[in-house]
N, C-alpha and C positions, 0 to 999 in steps of 0.2 A: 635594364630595360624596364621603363614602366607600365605598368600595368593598367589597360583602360577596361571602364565597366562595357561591356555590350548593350547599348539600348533596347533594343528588341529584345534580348536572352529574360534584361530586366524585368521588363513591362509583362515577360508572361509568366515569371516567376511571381509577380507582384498580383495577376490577378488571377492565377490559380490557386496561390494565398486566401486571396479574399473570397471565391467562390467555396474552397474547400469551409473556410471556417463558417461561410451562411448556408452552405447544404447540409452538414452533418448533423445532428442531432446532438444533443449536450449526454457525455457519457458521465457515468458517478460508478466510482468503486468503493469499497470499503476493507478497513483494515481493523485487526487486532489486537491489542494490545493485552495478552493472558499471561494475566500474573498468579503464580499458584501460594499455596500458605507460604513457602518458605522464601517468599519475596523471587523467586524468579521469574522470569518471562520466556516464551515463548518464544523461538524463531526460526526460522526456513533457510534454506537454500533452494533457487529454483537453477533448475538444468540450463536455462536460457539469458540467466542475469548473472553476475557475479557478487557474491557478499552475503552475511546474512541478513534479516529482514522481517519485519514483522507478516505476520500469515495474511492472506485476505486478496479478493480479487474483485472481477467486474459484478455488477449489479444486471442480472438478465431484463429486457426489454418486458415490464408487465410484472418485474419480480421485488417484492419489498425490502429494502434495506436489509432487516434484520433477519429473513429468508434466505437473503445472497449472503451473510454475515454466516449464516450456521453450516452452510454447505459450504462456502470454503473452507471452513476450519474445519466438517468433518473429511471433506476432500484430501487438505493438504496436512492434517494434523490429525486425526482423531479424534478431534474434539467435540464430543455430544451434550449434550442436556444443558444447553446453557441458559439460565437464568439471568433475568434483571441484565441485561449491561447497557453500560452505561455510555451513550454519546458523550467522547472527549471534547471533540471539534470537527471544524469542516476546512478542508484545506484544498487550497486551488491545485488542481494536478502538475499546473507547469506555469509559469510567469507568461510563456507565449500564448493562454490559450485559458483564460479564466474562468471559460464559459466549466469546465470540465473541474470535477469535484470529488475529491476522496473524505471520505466518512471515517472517524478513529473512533474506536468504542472499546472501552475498559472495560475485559471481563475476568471478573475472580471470582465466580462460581460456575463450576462446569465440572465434568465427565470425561477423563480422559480414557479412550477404547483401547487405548497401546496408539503405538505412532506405525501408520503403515507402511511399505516395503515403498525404498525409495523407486519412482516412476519415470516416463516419458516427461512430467513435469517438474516432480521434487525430487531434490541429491541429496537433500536430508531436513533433521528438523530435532530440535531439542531444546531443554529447557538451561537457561542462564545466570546465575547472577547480576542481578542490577548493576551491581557497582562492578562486575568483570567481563563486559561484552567482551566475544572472541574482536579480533584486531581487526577481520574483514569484514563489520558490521557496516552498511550503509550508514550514508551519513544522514540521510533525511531518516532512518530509523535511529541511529543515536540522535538527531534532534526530539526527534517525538519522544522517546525516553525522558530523557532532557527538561521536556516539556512537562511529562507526565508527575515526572519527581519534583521539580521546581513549581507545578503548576502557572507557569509563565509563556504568554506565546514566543517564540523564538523566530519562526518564519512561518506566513501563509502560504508558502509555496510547499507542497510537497517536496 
């Protein structure tokens, strides 16, 4: 049997669409990339995603980039006193939806406090080998790796 689209179903799927992406406000999160001396990096498990992942999250309404940059890393990692880092790129959050932007920033100087007891949000979090991500790495986090070691863009999409 074949399958026909519903015209009405469409037409309101189509400009709930359009009304959703002109009402909301353009969100920006940030992510990061902490590499310590002995060439490894950083990365999470959250409770709610699967894989690991570079740390970092949303950007509060009022709150600076590099503000929202240090409270999630002290949030979901430990990580205090960071100095200097450095914006890698800017990267579109999702091909559907350009307006929305993740922020990468390289940090290799910082404070590690111990890593805190896994939460309602983190399942865990530890440091890795460049060249030996566990298997369950995200893959937009092995590209940004990727990127970071090649210094080459690989995709603007998250």
């Amino acid at each position: 049997m074949e399958k026909t689209r519903n015209p009405i179903k469409w037409l309101i799927f189509l400009l709930a669409r359009i009304y959703f992406r002109l009402s909301r406000g353009m969100t920006m999160g940030v992510r990061a990339a902490v590499i310590n001396r002995r060439r490894e990096i950083l990365l999470i498990t959250h409770t709610y995603a699967s894989g690991w992942q570079l740390p970092g999250g949303g950007v509060e309404p009022g709150e600076a980039t590099l503000d929202s940059l240090k409270r999630e890393l002290l949030e979901e990692a430990g990580v205090t006193a960071i100095r200097n880092p450095k914006l890698f790129n800017i990267y579109n959050n999702s091909a559907d939806f350009p307006r929305d932007h993740v922020l990468l920033y390289l940090v290799t100087d910082f404070d590690l406090e111990g890593f805190p007891k896994p939460n309602r949000e983190i399942n865990g979090h530890g440091f890795f080998p460049l060249n030996d991500l566990p298997e369950n790495t995200t893959i937009g986090t092995k590209m940004r790796i990727a990127e970071l070691l090649g210094k080459r863009k690989i995709s603007q999409n998250w």
